[in-house]
C-alpha atoms as an extended CHARMM CRD file, in Angstrom:
* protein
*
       229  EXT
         1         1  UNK       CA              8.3980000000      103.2760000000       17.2950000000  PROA      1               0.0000000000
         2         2  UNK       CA             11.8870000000      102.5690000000       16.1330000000  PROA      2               0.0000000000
         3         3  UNK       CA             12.7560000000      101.0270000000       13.0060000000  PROA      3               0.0000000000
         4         4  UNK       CA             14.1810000000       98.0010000000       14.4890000000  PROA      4               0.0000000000
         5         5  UNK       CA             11.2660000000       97.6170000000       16.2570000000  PROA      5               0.0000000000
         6         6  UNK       CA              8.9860000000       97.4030000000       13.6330000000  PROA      6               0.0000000000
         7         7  UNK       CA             11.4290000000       95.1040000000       11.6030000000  PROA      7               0.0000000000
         8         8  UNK       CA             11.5990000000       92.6500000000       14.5330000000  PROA      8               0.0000000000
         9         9  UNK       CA              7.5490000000       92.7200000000       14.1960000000  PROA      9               0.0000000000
        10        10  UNK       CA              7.3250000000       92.0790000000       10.5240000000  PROA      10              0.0000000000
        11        11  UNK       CA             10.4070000000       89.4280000000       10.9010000000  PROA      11              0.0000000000
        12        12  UNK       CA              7.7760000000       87.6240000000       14.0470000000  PROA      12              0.0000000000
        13        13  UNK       CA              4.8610000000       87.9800000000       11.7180000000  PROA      13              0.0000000000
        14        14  UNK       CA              6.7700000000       86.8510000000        8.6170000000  PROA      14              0.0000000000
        15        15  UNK       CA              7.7600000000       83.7760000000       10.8020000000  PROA      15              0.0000000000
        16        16  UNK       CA              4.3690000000       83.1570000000       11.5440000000  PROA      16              0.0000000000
        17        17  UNK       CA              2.7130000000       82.9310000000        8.0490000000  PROA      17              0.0000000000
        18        18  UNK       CA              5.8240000000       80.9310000000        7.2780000000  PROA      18              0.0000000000
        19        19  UNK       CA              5.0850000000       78.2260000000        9.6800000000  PROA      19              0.0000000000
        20        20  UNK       CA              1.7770000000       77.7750000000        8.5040000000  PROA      20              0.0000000000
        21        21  UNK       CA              2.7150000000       77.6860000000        5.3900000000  PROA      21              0.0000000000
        22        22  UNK       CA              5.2670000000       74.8370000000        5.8930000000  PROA      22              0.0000000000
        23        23  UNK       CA              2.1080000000       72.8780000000        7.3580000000  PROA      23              0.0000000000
        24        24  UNK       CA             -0.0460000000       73.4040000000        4.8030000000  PROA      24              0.0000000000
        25        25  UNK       CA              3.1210000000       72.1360000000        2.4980000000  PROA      25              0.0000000000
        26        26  UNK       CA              3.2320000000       69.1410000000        5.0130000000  PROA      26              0.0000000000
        27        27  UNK       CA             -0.1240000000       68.5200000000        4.6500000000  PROA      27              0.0000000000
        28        28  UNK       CA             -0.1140000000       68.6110000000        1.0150000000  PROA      28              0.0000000000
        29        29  UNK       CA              2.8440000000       66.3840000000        0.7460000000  PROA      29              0.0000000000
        30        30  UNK       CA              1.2990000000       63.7240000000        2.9920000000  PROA      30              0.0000000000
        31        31  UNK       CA             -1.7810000000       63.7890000000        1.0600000000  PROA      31              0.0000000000
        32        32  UNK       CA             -2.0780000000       60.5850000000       -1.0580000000  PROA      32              0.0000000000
        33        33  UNK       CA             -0.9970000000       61.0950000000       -4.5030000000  PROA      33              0.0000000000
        34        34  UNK       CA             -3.9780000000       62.4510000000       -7.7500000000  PROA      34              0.0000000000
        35        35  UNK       CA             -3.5100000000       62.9630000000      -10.8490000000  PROA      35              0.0000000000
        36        36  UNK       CA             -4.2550000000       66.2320000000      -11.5840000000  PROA      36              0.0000000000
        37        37  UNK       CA             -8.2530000000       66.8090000000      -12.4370000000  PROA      37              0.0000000000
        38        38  UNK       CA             -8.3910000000       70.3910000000      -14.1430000000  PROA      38              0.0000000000
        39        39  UNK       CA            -12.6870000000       70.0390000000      -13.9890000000  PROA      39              0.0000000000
        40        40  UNK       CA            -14.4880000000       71.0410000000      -11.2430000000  PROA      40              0.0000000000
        41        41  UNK       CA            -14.9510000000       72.7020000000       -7.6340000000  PROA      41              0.0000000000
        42        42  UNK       CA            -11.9090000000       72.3470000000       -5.5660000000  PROA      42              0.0000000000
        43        43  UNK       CA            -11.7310000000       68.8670000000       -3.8700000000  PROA      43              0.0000000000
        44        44  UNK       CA             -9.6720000000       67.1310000000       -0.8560000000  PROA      44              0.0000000000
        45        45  UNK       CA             -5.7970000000       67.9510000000       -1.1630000000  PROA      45              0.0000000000
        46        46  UNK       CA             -6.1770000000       70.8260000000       -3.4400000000  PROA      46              0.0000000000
        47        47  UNK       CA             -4.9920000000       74.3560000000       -2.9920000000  PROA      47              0.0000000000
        48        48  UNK       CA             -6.3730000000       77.2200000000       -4.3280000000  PROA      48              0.0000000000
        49        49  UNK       CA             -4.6980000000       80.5660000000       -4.1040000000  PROA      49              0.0000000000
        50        50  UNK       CA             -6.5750000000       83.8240000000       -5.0960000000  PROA      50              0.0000000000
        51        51  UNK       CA             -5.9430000000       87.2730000000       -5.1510000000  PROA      51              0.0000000000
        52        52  UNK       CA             -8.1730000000       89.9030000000       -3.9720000000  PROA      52              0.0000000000
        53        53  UNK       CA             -8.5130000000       93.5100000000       -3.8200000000  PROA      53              0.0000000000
        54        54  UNK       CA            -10.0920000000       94.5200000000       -0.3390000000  PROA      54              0.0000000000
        55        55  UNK       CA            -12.2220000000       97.3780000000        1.3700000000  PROA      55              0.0000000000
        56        56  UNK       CA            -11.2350000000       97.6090000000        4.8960000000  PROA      56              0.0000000000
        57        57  UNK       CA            -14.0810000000       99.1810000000        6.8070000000  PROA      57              0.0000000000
        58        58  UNK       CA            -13.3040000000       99.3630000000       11.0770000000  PROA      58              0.0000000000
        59        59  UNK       CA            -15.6450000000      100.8210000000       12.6790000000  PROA      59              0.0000000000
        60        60  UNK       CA            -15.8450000000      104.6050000000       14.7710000000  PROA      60              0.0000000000
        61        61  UNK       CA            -15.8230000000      103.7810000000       18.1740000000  PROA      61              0.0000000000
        62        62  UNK       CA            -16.4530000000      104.9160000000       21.4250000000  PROA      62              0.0000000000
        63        63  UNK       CA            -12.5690000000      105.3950000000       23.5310000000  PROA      63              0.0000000000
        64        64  UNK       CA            -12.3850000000      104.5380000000       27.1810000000  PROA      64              0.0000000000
        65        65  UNK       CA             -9.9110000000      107.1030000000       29.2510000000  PROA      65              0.0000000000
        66        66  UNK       CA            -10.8930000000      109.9710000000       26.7910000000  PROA      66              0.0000000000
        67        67  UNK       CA            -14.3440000000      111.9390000000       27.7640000000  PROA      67              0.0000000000
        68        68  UNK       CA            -16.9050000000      112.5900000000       25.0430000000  PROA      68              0.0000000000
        69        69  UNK       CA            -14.4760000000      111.3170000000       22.5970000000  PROA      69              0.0000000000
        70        70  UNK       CA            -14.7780000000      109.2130000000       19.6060000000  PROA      70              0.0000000000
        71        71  UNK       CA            -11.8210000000      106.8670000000       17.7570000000  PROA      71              0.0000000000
        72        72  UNK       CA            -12.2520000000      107.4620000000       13.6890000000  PROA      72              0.0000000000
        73        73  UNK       CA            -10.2420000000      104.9800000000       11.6650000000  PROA      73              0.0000000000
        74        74  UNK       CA            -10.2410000000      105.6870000000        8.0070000000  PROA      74              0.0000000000
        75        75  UNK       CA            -10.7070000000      103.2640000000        5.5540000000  PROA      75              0.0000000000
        76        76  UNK       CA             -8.6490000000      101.6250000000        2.9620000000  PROA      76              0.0000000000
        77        77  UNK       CA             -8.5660000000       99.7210000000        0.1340000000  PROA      77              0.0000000000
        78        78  UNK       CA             -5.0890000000       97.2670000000       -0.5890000000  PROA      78              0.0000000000
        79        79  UNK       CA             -4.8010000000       93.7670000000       -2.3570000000  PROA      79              0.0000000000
        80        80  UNK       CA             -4.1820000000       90.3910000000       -0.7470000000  PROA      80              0.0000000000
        81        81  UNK       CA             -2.7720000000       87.2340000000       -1.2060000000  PROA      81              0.0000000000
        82        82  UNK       CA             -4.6150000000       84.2690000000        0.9220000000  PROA      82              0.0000000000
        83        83  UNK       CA             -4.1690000000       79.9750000000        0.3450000000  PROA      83              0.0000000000
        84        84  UNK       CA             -6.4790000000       77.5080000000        1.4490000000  PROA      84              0.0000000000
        85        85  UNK       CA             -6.0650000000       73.8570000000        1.9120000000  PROA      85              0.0000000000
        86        86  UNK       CA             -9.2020000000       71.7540000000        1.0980000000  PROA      86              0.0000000000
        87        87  UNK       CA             -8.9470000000       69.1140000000        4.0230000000  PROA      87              0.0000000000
        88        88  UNK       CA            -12.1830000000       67.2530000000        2.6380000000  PROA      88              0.0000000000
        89        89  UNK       CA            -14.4890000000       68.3750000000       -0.3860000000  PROA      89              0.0000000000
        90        90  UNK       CA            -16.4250000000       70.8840000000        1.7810000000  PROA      90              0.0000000000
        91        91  UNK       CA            -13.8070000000       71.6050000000        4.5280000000  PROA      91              0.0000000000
        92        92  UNK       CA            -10.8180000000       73.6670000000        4.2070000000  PROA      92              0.0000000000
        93        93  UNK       CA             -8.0610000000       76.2310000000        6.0920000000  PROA      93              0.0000000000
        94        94  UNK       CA             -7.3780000000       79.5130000000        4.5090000000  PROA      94              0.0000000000
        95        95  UNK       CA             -4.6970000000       81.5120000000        5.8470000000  PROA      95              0.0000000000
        96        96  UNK       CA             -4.5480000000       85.1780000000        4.6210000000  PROA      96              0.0000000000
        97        97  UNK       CA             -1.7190000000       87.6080000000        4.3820000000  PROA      97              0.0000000000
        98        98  UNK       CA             -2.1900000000       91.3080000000        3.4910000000  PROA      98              0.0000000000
        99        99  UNK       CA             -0.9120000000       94.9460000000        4.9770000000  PROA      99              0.0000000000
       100       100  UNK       CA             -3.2020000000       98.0390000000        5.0270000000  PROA      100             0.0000000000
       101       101  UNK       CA             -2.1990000000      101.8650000000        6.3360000000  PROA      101             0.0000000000
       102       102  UNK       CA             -4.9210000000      103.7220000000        7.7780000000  PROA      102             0.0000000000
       103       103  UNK       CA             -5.3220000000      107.5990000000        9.2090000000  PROA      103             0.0000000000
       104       104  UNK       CA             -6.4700000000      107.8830000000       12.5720000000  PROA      104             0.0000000000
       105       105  UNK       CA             -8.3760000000      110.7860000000       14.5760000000  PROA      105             0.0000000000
       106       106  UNK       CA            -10.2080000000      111.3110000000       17.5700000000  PROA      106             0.0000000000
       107       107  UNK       CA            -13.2810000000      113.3750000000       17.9120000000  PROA      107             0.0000000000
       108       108  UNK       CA            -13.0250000000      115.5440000000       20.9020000000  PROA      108             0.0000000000
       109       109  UNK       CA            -16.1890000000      117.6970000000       22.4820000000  PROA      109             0.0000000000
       110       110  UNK       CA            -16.4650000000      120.1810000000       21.3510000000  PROA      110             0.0000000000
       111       111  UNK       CA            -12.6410000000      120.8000000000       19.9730000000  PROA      111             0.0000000000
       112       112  UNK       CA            -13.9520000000      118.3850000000       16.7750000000  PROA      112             0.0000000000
       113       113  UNK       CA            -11.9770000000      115.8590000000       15.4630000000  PROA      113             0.0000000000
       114       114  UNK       CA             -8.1510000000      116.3590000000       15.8140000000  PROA      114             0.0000000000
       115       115  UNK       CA             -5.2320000000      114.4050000000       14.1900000000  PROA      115             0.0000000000
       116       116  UNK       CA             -3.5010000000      111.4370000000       16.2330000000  PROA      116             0.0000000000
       117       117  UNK       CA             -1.1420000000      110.2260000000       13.0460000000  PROA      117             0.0000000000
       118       118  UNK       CA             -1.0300000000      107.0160000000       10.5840000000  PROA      118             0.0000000000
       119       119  UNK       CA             -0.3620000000      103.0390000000       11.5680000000  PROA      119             0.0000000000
       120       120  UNK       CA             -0.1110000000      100.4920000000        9.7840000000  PROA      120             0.0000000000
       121       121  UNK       CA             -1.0720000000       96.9030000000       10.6600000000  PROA      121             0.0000000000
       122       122  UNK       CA             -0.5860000000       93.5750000000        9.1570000000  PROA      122             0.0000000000
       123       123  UNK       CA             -3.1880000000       91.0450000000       10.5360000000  PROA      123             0.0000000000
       124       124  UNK       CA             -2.7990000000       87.0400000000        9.6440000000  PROA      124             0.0000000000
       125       125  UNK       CA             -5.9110000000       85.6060000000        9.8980000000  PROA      125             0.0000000000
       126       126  UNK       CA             -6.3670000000       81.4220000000        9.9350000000  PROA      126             0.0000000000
       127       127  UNK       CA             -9.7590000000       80.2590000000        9.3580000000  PROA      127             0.0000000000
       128       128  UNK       CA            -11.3050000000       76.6100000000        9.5910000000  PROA      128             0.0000000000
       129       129  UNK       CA            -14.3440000000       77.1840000000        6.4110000000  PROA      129             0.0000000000
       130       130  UNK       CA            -16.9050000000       74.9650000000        5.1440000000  PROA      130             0.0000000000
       131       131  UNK       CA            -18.0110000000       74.9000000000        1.4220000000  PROA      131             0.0000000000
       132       132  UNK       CA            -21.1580000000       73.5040000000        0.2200000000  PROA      132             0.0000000000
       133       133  UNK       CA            -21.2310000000       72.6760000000       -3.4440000000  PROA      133             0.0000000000
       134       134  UNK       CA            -24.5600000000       74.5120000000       -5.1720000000  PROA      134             0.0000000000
       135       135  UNK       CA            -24.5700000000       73.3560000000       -8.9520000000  PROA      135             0.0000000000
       136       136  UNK       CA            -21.3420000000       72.4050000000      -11.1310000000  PROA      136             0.0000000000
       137       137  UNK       CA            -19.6990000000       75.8410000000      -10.5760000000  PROA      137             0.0000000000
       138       138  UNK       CA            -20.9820000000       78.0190000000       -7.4690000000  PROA      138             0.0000000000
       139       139  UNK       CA            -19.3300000000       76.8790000000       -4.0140000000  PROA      139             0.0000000000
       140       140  UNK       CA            -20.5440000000       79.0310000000       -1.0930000000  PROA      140             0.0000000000
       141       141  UNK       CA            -18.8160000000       79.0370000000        2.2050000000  PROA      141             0.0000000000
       142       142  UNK       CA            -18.6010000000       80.5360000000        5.4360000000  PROA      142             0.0000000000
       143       143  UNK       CA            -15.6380000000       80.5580000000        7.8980000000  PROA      143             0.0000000000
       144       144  UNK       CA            -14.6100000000       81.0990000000       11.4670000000  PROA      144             0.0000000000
       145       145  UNK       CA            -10.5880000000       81.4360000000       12.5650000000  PROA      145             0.0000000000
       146       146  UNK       CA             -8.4960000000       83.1720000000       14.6240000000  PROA      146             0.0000000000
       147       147  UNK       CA             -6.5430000000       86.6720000000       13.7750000000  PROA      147             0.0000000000
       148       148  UNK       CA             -3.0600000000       88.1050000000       15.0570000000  PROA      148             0.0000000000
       149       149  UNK       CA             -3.1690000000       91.7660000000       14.1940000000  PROA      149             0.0000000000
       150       150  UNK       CA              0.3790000000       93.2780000000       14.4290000000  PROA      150             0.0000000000
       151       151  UNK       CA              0.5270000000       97.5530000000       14.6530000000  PROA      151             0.0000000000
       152       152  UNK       CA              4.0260000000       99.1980000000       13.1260000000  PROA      152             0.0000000000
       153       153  UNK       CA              5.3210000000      101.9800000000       11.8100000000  PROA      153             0.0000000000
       154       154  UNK       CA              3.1690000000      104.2690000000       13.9080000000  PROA      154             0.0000000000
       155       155  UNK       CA              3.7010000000      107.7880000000       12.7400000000  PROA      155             0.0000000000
       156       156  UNK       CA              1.7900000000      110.4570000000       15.4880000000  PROA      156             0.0000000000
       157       157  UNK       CA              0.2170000000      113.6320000000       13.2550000000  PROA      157             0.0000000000
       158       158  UNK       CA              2.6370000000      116.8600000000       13.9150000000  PROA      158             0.0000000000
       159       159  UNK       CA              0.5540000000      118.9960000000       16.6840000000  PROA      159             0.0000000000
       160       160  UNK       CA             -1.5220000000      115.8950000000       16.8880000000  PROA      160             0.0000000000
       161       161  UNK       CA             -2.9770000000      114.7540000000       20.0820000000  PROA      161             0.0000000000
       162       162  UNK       CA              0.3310000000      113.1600000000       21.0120000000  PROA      162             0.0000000000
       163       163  UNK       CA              3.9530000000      113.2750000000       20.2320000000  PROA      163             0.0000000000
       164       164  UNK       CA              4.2680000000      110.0260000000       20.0710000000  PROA      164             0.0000000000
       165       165  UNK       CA              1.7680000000      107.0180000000       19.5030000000  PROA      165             0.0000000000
       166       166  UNK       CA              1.9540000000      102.9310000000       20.4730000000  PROA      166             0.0000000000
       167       167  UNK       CA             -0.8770000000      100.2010000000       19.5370000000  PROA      167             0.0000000000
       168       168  UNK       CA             -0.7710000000       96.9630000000       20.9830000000  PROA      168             0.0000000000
       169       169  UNK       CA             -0.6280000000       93.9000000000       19.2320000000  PROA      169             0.0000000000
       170       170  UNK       CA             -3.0850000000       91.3610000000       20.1590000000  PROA      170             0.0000000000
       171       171  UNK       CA             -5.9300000000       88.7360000000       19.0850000000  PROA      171             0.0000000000
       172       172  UNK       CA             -9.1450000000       88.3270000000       17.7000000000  PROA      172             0.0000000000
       173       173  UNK       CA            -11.7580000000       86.4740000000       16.6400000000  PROA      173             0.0000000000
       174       174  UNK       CA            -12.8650000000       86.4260000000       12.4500000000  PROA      174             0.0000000000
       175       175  UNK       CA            -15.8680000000       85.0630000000       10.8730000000  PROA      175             0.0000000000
       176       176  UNK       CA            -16.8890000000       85.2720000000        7.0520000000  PROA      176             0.0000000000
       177       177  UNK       CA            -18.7920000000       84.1020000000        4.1180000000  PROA      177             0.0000000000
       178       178  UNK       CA            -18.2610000000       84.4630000000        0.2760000000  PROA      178             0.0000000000
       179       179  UNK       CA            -18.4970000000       81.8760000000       -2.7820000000  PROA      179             0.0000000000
       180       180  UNK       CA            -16.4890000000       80.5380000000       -5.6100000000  PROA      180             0.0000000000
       181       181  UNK       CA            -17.7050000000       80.3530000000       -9.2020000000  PROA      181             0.0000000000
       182       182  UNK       CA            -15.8250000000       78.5230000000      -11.1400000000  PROA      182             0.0000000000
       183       183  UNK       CA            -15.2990000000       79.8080000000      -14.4050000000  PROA      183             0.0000000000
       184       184  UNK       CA            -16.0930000000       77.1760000000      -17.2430000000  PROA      184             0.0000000000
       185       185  UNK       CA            -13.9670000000       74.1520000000      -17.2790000000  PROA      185             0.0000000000
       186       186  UNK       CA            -10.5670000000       75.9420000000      -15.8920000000  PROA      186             0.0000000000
       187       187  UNK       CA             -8.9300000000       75.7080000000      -12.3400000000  PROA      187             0.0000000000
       188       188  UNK       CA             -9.5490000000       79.4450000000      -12.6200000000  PROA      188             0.0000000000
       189       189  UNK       CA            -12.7530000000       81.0810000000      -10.1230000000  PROA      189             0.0000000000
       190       190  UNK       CA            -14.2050000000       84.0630000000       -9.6160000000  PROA      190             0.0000000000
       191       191  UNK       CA            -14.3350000000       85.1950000000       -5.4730000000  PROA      191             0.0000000000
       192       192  UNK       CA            -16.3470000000       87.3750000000       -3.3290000000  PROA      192             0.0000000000
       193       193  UNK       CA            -15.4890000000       87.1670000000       -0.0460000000  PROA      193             0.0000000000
       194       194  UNK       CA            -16.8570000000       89.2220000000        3.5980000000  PROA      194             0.0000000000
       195       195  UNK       CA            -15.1490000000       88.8110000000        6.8570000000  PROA      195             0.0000000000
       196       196  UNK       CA            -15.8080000000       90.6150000000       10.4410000000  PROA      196             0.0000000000
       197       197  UNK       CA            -12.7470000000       90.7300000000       12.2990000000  PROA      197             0.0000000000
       198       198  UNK       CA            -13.3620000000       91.5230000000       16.5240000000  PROA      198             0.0000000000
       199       199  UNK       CA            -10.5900000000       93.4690000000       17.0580000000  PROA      199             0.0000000000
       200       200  UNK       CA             -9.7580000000       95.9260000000       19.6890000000  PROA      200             0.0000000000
       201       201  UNK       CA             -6.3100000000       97.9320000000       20.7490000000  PROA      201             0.0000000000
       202       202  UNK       CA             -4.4580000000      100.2520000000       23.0490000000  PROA      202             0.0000000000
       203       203  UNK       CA             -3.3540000000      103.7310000000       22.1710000000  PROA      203             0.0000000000
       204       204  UNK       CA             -1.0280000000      105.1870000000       24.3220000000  PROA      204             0.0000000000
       205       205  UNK       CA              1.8690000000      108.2700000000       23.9190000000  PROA      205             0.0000000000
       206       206  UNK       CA              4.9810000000      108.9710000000       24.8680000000  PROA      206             0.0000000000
       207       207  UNK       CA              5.1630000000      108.2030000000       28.1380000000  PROA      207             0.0000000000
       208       208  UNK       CA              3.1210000000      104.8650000000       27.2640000000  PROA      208             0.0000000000
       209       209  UNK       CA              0.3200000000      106.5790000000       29.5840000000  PROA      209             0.0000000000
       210       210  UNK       CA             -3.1230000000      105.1470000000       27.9410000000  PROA      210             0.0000000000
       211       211  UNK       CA             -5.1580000000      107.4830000000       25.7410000000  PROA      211             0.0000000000
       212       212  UNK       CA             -7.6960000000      105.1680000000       25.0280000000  PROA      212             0.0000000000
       213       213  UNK       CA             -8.7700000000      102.2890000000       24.6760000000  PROA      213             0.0000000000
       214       214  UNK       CA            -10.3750000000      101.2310000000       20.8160000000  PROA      214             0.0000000000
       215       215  UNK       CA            -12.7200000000       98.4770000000       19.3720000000  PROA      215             0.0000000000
       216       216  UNK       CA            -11.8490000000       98.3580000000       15.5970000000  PROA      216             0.0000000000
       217       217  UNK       CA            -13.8680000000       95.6730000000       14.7070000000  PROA      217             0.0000000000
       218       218  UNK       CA            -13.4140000000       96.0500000000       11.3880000000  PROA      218             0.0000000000
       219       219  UNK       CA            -15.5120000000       94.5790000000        8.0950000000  PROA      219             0.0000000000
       220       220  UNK       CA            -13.6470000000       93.6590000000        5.2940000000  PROA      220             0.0000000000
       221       221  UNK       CA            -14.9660000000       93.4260000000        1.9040000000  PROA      221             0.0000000000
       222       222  UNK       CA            -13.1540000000       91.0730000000       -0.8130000000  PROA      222             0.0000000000
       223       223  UNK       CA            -13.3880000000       90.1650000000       -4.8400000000  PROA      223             0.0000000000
       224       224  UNK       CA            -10.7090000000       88.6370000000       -7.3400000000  PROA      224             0.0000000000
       225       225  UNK       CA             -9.7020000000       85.7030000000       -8.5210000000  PROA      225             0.0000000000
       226       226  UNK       CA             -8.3530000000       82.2070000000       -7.7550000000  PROA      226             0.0000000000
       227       227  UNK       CA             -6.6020000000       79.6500000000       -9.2920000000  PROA      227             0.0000000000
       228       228  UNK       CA             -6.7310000000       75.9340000000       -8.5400000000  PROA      228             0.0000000000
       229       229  UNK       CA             -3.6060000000       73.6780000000       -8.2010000000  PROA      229             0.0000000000
């Protein structure tokens, strides 16, 4: 993939988080006007921003257009960056915004598992959540949204199974749960967060012929810290 390729795709996706961040501005601004309450669980027309570091788990999968073979995805483990808009006291949008790089393989009978190269995607994820207060401090929730998961800077694995590799972009559906816990008195909480992301992509080479077709499907595991505004 070229290089202006993959900066047109991080200029689209960049776009994208933009715009809904402008309407969760919008939303904020045309929110009536509080006084700033520093106690308690996050409440209608607050954001809360948190930072998390996350384990990125997809899945090893079963290829179509490959015989006997087997997609392995490696893991990895990056921070994020995600805002959410409480709507009402218990419902809220969180949009999320984070990058990972993973190694990729596929595990041919009986030649064992040989190299295909490194990709990196950047997924934004929207996701409508509901939060039930339990106590003064502990909020669970659990979320369902929508995810745009963009592949670039492909890099195929010199004497890999191709000389070139291509993902394609595409949608999928994302479900999670997690909690807040707020800590004390403070805007500040403490966040575990799981989500399931259905995702599934092409792989094809140079001459865009299909090597197989892959369901990442990947779980994604999530702690840090958020603050309140």
């Amino acid at each position: 993939m070229s290089k202006t390729n993959v900066k047109n795709k991080i200029v689209r996706a960049l776009a994208a988080v933009g715009m809904s961040a402008l309407g969760l501005a919008a939303g904020i601004a045309a929110a009536p006007a509080m006084a700033q309450d520093t106690d308690g669980l996050p409440q209608a027309g607050d954001v809360v921003v948190r930072v998390r570091a996350l384990y990125v788990s997809p899945k090893d999968d079963k290829t179509i257009g490959v015989t006997d073979a087997q997609a392995l995805v490696k893991d990895d483990v990056v921070p994020e960056v995600d805002f959410s808009y409480f709507l009402t006291d218990n419902l809220a949008l969180e949009l999320i915004a984070a990058t990972t790089r993973h190694n990729v393989q596929v595990n041919l009978l009986p030649l064992g598992r040989v190299p295909v190269g490194k990709v990196s995607l950047l997924p934004p994820t929207l996701l409508l959540q509901y939060h039930l207060p339990v106590g003064e401090h502990f909020k669970p929730y659990a979320g369902i949204g929508v995810n745009y998961t963009i592949f670039y800077d492909s890099k195929a694995a010199p004497g890999g199974l191709a000389s070139e590799t291509h993902y394609k972009d595409g949608f999928g559906w994302a479900a999670q749960i997690g909690f807040d816990y707020q800590l004390g008195d403070s805007p500040w909480m403490f966040n575990v967060d799981a989500k399931k992301v259905f995702l599934n992509t092409t792989l094809r080479g140079a001459d865009r012929a299909q090597i197989a077709k892959v369901d990442l499907d990947p779980w994604i595991f999530g702690a840090g810290f958020g603050y309140r505004f």
